[in-house]
Structures are given as C-alpha cells and as structure tokens.
C-alpha beads as a LAMMPS data file, in Angstrom:
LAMMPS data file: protein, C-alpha beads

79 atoms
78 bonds

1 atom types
1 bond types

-500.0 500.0 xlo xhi
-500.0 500.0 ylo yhi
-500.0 500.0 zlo zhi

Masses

1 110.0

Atoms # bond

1 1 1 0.000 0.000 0.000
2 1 1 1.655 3.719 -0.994
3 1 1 0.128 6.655 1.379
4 1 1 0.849 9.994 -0.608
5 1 1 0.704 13.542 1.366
6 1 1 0.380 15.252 -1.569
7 1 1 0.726 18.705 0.165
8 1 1 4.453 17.996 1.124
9 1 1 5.232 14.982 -1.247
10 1 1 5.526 12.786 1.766
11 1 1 4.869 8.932 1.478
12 1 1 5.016 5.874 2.732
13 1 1 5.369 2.174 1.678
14 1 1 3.264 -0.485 3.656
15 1 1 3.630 -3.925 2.752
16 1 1 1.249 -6.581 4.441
17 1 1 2.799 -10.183 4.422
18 1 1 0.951 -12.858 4.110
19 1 1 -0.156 -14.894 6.838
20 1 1 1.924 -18.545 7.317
21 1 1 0.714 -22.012 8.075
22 1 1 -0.962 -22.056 11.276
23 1 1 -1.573 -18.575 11.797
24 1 1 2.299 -17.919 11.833
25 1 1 2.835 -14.586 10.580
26 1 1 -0.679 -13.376 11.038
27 1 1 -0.876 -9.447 10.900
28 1 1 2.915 -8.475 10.636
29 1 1 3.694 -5.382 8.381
30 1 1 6.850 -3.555 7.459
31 1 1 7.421 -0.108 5.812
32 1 1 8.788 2.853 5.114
33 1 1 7.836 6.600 5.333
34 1 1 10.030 9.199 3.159
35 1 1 10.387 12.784 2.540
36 1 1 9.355 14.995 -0.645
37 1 1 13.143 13.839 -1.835
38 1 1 12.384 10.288 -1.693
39 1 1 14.757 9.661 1.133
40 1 1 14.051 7.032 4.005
41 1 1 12.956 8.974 6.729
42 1 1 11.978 5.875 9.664
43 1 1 11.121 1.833 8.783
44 1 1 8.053 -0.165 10.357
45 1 1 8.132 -3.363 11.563
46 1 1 5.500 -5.165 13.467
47 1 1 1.624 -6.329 13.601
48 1 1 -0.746 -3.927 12.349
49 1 1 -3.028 -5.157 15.585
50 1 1 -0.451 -5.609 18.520
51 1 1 2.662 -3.346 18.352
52 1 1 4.027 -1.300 15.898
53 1 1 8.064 0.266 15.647
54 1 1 9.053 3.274 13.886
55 1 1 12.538 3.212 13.989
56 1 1 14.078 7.038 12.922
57 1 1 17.483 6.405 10.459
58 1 1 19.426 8.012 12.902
59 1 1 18.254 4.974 15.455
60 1 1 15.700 6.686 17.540
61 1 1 12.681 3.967 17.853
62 1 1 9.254 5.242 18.461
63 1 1 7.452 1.655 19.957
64 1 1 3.693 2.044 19.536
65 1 1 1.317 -0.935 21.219
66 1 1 -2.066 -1.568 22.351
67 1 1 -2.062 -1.849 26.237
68 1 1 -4.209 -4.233 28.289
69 1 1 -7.249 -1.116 28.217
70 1 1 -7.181 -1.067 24.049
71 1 1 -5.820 2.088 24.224
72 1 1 -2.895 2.850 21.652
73 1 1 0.727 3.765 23.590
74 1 1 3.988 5.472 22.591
75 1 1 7.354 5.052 23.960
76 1 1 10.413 6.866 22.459
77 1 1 13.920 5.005 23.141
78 1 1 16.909 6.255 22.240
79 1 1 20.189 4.062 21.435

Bonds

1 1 1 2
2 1 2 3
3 1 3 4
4 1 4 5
5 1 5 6
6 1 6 7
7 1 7 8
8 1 8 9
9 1 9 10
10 1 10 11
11 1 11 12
12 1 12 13
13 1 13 14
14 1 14 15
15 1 15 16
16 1 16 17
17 1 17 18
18 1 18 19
19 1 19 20
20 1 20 21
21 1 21 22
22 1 22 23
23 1 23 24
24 1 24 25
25 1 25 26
26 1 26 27
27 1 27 28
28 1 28 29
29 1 29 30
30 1 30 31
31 1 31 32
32 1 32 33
33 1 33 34
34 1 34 35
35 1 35 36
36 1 36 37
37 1 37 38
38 1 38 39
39 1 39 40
40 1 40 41
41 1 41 42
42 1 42 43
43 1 43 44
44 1 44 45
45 1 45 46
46 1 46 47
47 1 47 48
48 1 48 49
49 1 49 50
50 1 50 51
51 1 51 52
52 1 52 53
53 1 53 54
54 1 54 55
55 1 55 56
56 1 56 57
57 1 57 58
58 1 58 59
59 1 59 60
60 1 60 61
61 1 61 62
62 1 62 63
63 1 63 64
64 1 64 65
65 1 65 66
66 1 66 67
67 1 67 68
68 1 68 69
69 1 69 70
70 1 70 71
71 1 71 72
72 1 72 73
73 1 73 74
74 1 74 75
75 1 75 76
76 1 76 77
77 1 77 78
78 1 78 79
C-alpha cells in the first residue's frame, strides 16, 4: 500500500505479508515513510493489531502498542 501527502510529497510504503501455516505470521507489516526527496525517513516493523516500531534512520525507535485497556501507547527510546 503507498500513502501519498500530496501537500508535502511525503509517502510511505506499507507492505502486508501474508499470513503462514498455522496462523504464523498473522498481521505483521513492514514499511517505510520518506520525505518529498524520496529519502528514508523511519522503517516499520511489526503487527498492524499488537505493536508497531518506527525506527528514525538516525536509530531513535518510536514503539507504539495496544495496552491491556485497548488504548494505543507510545514510547520513544533512544540508542
């Protein structure tokens, strides 16, 4: 999937894998979001319904996850 901001020229690149035998697999995504240049700006890894990381090039990881309420979290940590 390709998400175009086409205000700024921002984008980004989702690709949904396909789910293994067994359920192995099942919701994992990866990605990338880039600037107006084309540059990578962060990569995605994760499950699109249990916890998502933006990792920043410069290794600054944004971890986003659902909590035990449903309610969608953020924690920034910095290598």
């Amino acid at each position: 999937m390709e998400v175009v901001n086409h205000k700024t020229g921002e984008k980004a690149i989702i690709t949904f894998k396909p789910k293994g035998w067994w359920g192995k697999g099942y919701g994992e995504i990866e990605g990338s979001l880039m600037d107006s240049q084309g540059n990578t700006c962060y990569n995605l890894i994760g499950n699109w319904n249990e916890n998502l990381k933006c990792v920043k090039v410069n290794n600054v990881i944004f971890h986003f996850f659902l909590s035990k309420k449903k309610k969608l979290e953020k924690k920034k940590l910095v290598f």
